[in-house]
Structure formats: C-alpha cells, structure tokens
N, C-alpha and C positions, 0 to 999 in steps of 0.2 A: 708225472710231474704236475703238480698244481699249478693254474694259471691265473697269474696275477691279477687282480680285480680294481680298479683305478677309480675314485671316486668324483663327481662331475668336475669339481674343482683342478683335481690334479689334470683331469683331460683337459680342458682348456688351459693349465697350464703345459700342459707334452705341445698344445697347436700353438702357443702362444711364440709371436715375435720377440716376444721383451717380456719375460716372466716378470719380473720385478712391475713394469708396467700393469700386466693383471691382478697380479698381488695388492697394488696401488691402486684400484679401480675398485677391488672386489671390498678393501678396508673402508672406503671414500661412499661404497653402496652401503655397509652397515651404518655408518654416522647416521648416513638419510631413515635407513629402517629403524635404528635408536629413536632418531625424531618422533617416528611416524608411519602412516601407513603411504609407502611409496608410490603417490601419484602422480598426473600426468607433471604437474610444475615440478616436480624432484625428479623424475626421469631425464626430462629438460634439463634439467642443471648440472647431471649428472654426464648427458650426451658432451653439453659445451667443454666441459672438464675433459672428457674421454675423447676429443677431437685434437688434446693435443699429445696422444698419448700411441704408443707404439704394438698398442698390444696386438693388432690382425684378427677382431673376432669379435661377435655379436655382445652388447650389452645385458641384453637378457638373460642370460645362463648365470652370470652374476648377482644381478638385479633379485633373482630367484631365489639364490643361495644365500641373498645377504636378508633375505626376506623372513626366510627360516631361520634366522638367528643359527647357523651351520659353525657352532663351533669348533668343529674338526679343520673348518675351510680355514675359518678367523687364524685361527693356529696357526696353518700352515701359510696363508699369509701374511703372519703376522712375522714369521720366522723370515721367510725371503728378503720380507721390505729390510730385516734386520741387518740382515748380510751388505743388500746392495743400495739403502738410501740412505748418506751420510751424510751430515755438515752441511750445505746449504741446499743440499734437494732434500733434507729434510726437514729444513725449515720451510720451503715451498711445498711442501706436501702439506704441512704443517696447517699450513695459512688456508689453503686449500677446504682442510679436513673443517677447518674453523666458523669460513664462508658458509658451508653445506650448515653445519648446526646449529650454526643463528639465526636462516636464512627465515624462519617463520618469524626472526622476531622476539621472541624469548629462548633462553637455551635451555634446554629438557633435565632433567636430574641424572635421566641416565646419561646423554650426550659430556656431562660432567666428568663421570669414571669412563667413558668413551675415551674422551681427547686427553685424560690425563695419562691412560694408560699406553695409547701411542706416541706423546712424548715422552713416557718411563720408556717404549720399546726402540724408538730411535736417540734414544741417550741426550734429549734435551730437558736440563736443570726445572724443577719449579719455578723458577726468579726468569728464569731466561724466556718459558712459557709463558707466563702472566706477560711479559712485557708483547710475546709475540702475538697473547690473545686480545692485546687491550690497541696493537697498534691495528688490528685485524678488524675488530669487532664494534672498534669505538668503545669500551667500555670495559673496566676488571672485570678478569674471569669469576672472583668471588670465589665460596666455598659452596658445597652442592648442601643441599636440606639433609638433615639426619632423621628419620622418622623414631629412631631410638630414643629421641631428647621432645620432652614435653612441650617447646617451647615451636615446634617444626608444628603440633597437633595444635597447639593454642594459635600460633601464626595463621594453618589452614581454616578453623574454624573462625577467626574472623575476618578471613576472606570470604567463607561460607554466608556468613551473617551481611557483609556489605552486597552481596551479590543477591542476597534475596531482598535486600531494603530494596536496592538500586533497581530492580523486577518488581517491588511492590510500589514503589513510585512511578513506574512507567504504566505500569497495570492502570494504578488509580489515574493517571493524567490518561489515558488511550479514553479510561471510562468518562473524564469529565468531558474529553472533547466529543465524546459521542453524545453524552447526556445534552451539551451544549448545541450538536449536529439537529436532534431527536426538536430542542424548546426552536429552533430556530425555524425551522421545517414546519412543525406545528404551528409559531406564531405569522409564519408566512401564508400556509394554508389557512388560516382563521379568519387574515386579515383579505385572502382571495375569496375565501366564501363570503364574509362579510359585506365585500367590495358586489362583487355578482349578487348578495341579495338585495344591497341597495338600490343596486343597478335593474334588479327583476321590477323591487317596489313600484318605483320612478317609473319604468314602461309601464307597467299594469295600471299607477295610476293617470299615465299618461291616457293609456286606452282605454280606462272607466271614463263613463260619463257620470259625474257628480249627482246626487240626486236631488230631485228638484225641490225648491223652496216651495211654502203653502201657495205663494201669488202661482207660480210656477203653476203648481198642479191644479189650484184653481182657473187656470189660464185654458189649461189643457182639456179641462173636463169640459168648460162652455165650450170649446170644439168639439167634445165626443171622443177624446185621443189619449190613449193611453201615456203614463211618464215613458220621456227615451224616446219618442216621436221624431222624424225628421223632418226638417225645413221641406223638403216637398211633399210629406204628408198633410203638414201642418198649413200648407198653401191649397191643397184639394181638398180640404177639411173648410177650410176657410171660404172659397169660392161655391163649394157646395151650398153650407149655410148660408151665405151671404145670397145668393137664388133662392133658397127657400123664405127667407125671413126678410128678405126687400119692404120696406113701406108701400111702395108703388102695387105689390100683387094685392093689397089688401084696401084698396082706394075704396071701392065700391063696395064694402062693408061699414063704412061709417069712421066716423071719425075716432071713437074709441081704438079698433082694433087699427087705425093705422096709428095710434100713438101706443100702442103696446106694442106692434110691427117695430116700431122705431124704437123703440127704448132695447128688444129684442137685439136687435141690426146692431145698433151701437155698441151694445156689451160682445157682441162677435166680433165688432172689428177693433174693439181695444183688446180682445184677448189674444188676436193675431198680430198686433201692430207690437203687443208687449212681446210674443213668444218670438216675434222675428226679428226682435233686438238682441236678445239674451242666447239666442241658439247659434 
C-alpha cells in the first residue's frame, strides 16, 4: 500500500490549531513576497499580524513557502480561506492583506492581481474593494500598468529620462560643490602661504642689518672695521686708535707732527661719535 506523502504546507496545516488561520497567514506572507524580497521590516509586520492569529506554529515554514512563490501552497490556501472566511472576516482579512502591500509606500503591479484575486476568492465585488482599498490605503486602488499597451513603455521611459536628468543634476551640483571645496581650500592655502611669507620677509628683514651708507662705511674704515661691526668693537677700535694717535705722544716731535697727530685724532673721534649714533 503506497504511503501518503504530505507536502510542507499541508503538514502545518494536519499541526495547525485553526487551519483557516494558516491558510490566512500563508496568503498574507505571499502579498509580502509579491512586494518583495522578505526582510527583517516585513517579517515584523507579518509576526504583529500573526500575534493575533490561532494558528500554534512557527512563522518560518510559511515565510519559506510564500517565498518560493508555492503555488500548489497558494491553492490550497486559497481554497480553505474560501470555505471558512466570509463577510466581515473577509473584509478584515482584506484590509489586512492591503496594509502589508502599500506598506513600502507604492503598490507593486503584481500586489495589483495579488489583492484583486483574493477579493475575486472571497466573493468581494470590484465597487465594494476599491471603496475598502481607498478607506485602507488612503488613496484609489487604480488600475495596475499593462506592459501590452505603448503608453505603460512611453510612461516608463520618461520616468527613465527624469531619473537620469534628476542624477545628472546631482552629479553636476556634488561636482560644483567640490570644485567650489577644491577654489576655497586653495585660495585659503595661498592666502596662508602668503601670510607666513610676509611674515618670513618682516623677521628676516627685522634681523638683517641694513647696509651701510658711504658716510657709514667711510666711518668704519677710519677705524679699520669692517661693515656690520658692533657697538663694542667699534668702542675698542676706537680707544685703540685714539692711544695711538693722541697729539700729546707726539709733543716732542715738533710742532708739525703734533698738528697732523691732531687732525689724525680728530677725524677718529668724529668717525666714533658718528658710528655710535647711528648703530
């Protein structure tokens, strides 16, 4: 005797507390997978839904099955929900089913023949849907896109066309404000270098000593002292000659050489009196 072979769905339906309940959970997980690829925020939305629900058994075996797009499962739960959700727990199903496939925000094309075909399976009218998807949804359910009619490809394409202007405008403003980052940067750096080289100039010609004027250097030379000389070289340069070149050591030489002595003397002590004003 061949032995029966139960496919995952039916098994959680043989463990289920409230078949109908899994049945309702397992249709409620394909809306999500019509959406989308079922992540953590739709597993989420899915548990708070499933919390008020009788089924006795793990989300995930569903989750799985509605993943795989199973439509041997869809079937057979589509058939159960048939039997046992009527009249207003099908409208709450309903509403339900509705929440999950706007929940990103736009409703998908497929989520379209999704939820039309579970209100065709629990026997609620077009007229009666629209009014339950618009008090649901905030907004008409609309008609889904036909990719059959030129007007669905001329639609897409210039959505194609705004979406690459709207990227070729961000592009070009990311580039101005960089270009903008780039002149800023630079003119800040130029105005630092510039600043530190004035700033060099200034010390350096703070710490040069100017070069001397011709009195200057002629000042220097009747001392014997090179330009750039210090105030106490220019003082022992000074006192030196001035001993050597005294009127007084040349008395006893006669009177010529103490008036060349003196004329000597005197041009040393004006060229000290001038270099220790100016230094």
């Amino acid at each position: 005797m061949p032995i029966a072979r139960f496919s995952p769905f039916e098994l959680l339906l043989l463990k289920s507390r409230h078949q109908a309940d899994t049945a309702a959970l397992l249709l409620l997980a394909w809306v999500l997978a019509s959406h989308g690829r079922l992540g953590e925020a739709e597993r989420a939305k899915l548990g708070e839904l499933a919390a008020h629900y009788r089924h006795g058994h793990d989300l995930q075996p569903l989750i799985e099955i509605a993943s795989q797009q199973n439509l041997d499962a869809i079937q057979l739960a589509a058939e159960v929900m048939q039997k046992h959700c009527l009249g207003e727990q099908a409208h709450a199903f309903l509403r339900q089913a509705i929440g999950l496939a706007v929940s990103g925000g736009k409703l998908a094309q497929a989520n379209h023949h999704v939820l039309r075909f579970l209100a065709d399976l629990l026997g609620v009218s077009p007229a009666e849907f629209s009014l339950l998807f618009e008090a649901a949804a905030g907004k008409a359910f609309g008609n889904p896109d036909d990719p059959s009619r030129s007007a669905y490809w001329q639609a897409k394409e210039h959505r194609r066309q705004q979406e690459q202007a709207h990227d070729q405008q961000r592009h070009e403003e990311e580039q101005r404000k960089r270009e903008q980052q780039r002149h800023q940067q630079y003119g800040s750096g130029r105005q630092e270098r510039a600043g530190e080289s004035h700033q060099r100039r200034r010390q350096r010609e703070a710490h040069q000593t100017p070069p001397p004027n011709d009195h200057t250097r002629r000042a220097l030379a009747v001392l014997g002292l090179p330009p750039g000389s210090t105030r106490s070289e220019i003082r022992t340069a000074y006192r030196r000659l001035a001993q050597l070149h005294h009127p007084d050591r040349f008395f006893a030489q006669g009177e010529a050489r103490v008036a060349s002595a003196s004329l000597r003397f005197q041009k040393i002590r004006n060229a000290y009196d001038y270099l220790m004003r100016v230094s």
